[in-house]
C-alpha positions in Angstrom: 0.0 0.0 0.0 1.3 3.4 -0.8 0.7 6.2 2.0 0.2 9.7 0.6 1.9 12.2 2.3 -0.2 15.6 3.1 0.6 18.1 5.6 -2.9 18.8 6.2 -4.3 18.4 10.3 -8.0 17.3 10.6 -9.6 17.2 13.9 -12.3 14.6 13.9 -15.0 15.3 17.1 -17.2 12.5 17.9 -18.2 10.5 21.1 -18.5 7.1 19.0 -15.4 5.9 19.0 -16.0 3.7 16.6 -17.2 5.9 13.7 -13.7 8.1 15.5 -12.0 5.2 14.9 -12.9 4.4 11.3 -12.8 8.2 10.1 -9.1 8.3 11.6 -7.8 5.3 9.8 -9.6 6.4 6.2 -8.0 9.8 6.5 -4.3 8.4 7.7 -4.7 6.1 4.6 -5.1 8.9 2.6 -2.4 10.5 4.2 -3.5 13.3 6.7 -2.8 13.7 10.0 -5.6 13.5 12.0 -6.5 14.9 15.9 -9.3 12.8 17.7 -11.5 14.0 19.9 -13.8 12.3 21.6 -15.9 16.0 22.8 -16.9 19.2 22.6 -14.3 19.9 25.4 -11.4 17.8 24.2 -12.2 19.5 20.7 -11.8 22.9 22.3 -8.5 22.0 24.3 -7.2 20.1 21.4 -8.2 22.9 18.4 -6.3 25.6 21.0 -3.2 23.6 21.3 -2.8 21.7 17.4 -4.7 24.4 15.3 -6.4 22.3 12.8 -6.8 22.6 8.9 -10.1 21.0 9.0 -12.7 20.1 11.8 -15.3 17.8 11.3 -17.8 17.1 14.1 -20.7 15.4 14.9 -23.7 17.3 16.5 -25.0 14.7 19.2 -22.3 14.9 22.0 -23.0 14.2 25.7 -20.9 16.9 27.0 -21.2 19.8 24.6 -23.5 19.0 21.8 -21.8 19.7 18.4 -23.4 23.4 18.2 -22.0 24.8 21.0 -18.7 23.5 20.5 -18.9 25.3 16.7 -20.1 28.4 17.9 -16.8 28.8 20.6 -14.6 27.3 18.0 -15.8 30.1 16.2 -14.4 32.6 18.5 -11.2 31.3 19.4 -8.3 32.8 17.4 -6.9 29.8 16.3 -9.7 28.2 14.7 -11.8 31.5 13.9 -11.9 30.7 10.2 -10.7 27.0 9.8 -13.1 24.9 7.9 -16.0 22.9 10.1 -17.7 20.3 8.8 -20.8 18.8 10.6 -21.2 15.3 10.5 -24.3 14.0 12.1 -27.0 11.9 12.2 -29.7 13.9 12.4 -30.6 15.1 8.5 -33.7 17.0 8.3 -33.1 20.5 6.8 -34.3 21.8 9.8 -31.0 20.1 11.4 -28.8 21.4 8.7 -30.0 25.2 8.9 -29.3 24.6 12.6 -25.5 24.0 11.7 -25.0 26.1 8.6 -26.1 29.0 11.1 -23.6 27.9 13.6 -21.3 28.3 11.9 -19.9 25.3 10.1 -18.9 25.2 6.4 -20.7 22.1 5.5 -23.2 19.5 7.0 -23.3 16.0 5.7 -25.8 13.3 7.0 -24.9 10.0 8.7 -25.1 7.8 6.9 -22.4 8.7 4.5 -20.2 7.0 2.1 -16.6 7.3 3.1 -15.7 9.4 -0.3 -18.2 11.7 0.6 
């Protein structure tokens, strides 16, 4: 197998650790480092200290829900304009406005072909 080798940090925030686990082995495959967090808190600690290229994070957390955790990530310095991608289980448009006016980039529903 031939790694690709990308400079490019993802932080991937979700409380299953196995979609965590999956997400974090396609993306090192494909050759990006990637930062796992397993919470809205560990995503804020972790975005302050690594300063990630891309964040994608699921809305349905137990100990800040996805929203909240976008809408400080959105006023910290270090991740005040990185890319935020929400990926969640919960599709209804109503669900998607709820993210797109959080704050994040892009919402994709669980779900989801690995490509996508």
């Amino acid at each position: 197998m031939d790694l690709k080798i990308n400079t490019h940090r993802i932080m991937i925030v979700d409380d299953d650790t196995n979609l965590l686990n999956m997400l974090e082995i396609i993306l090192k495959r494909d050759g990006y480092s990637v930062l796992p967090a397993d919470g809205g808190f560990k995503a804020l600690q972790l975005a302050a200290e690594e300063k990630p290229d891309l964040i994608i994070i699921d809305m349905m957390m137990p100990d800040l829900d996805g929203i909240d955790t976008v809408h400080q990530l959105r006023t910290m310095p270090a991740t005040r304009h990185t890319p935020i991608n929400m990926l969640s289980a919960l599709g209804t448009p109503k669900d998607k406005i709820r993210g797109l006016e959080a704050g994040v980039d892009d919402y994709v529903a669980k779900p989801t072909d690995p490509k996508e």
